[in-house]
C-alpha positions as CSV (number, residue, x, y, z in Angstrom):
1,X,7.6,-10.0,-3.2
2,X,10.1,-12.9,-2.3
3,X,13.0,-13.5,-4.1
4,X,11.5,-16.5,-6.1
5,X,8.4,-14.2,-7.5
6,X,5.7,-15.6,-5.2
7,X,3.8,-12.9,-3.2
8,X,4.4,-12.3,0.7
9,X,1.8,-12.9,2.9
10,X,-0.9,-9.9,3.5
11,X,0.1,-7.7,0.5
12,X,-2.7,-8.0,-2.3
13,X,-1.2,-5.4,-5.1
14,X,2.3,-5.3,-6.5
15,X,3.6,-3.2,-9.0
16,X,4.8,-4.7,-12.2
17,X,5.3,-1.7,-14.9
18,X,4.3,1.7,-15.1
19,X,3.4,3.4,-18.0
20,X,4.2,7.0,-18.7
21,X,2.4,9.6,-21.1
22,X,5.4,10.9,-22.5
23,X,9.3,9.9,-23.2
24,X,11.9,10.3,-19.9
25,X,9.1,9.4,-17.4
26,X,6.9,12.5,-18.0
27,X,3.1,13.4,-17.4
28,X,0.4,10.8,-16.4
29,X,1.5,7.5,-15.1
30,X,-0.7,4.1,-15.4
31,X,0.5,1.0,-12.9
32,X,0.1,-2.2,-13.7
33,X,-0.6,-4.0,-10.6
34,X,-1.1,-8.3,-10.0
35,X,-0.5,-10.1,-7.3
36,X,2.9,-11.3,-7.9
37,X,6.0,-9.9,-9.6
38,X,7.9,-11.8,-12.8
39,X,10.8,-14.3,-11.9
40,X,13.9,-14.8,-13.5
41,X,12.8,-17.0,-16.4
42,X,12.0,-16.0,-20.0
43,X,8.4,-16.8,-20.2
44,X,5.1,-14.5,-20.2
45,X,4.2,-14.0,-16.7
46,X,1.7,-11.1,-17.2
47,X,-0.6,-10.2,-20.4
48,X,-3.1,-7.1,-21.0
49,X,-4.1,-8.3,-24.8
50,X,-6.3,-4.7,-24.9
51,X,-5.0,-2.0,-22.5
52,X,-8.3,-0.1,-23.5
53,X,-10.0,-3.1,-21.2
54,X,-8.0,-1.5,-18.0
55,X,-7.9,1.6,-18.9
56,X,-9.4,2.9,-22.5
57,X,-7.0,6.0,-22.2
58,X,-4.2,4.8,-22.3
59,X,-4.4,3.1,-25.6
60,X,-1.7,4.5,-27.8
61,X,-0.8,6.9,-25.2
62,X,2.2,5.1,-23.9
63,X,5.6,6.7,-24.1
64,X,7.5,5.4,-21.7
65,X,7.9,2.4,-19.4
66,X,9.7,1.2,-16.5
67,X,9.1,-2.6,-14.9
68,X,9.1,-3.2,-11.5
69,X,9.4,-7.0,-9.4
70,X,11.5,-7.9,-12.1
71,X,9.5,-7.6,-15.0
72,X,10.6,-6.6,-18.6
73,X,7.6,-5.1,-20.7
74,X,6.9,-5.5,-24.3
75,X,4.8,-3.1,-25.6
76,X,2.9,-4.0,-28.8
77,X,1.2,-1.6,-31.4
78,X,-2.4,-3.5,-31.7
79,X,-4.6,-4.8,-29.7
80,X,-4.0,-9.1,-29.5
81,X,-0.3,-8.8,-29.4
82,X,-0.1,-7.9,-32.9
83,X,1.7,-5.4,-34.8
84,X,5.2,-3.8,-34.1
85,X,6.8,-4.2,-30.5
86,X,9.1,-2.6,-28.2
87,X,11.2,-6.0,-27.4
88,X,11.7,-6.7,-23.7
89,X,13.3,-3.9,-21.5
90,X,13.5,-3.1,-18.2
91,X,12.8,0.4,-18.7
92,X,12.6,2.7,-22.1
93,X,12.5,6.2,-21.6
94,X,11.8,7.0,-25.2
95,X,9.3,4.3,-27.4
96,X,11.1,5.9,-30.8
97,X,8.8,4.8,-33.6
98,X,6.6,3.1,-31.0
99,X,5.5,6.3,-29.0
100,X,1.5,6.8,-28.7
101,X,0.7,3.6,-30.5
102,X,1.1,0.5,-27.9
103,X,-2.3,-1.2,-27.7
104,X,-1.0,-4.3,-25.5
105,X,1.5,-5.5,-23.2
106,X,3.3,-8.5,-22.3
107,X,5.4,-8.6,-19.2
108,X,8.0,-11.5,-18.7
């Protein structure tokens, strides 16, 4: 990825968040991939509004989170974007009140 976000020539898959099955990066991990990485605005650059449509088990699985390509995930308990949230963060090793229940994400 270039420093402005865009994607560099020949590479088709880039990393924007994994998702871990349990708190401090532990067990299974789920990358989220897109052909571009996030810039340095404040607006939505990447959305999964059911994370059962990628991949059904990891809904409200999720633990932990790290972005990559300088994205900041926001989990979400239900499906839509609904429900209780994470708020934006780099990384979260532990989801507190949120573990096992995010249902969507939002990456910015």
């Amino acid at each position: 990825m270039k420093p402005d976000g865009s994607p560099v020539p020949g590479v088709t898959s880039i990393p924007l968040s994994a998702s871990f099955q349990h708190p401090n990066r532990g067990g299974s991990t789920w990358i989220d991939v897109a052909d571009r990485g996030c810039d340095n605005d404040t607006g939505v650059e990447y959305s999964r509004s059911n994370i059962a449509d990628y991949d059904e088990w990891w809904d409200d699985r999720i633990s932990s989170f790290e972005g990559y390509a300088n994205c900041e995930p926001n989990m979400y308990e239900d499906h839509g974007f609904e429900g209780a949230q994470t708020g934006w963060h780099r990384s979260l090793m532990d989801m507190g009140a949120m573990e096992d229940k995010a249902s969507s994400i939002k990456g910015r």
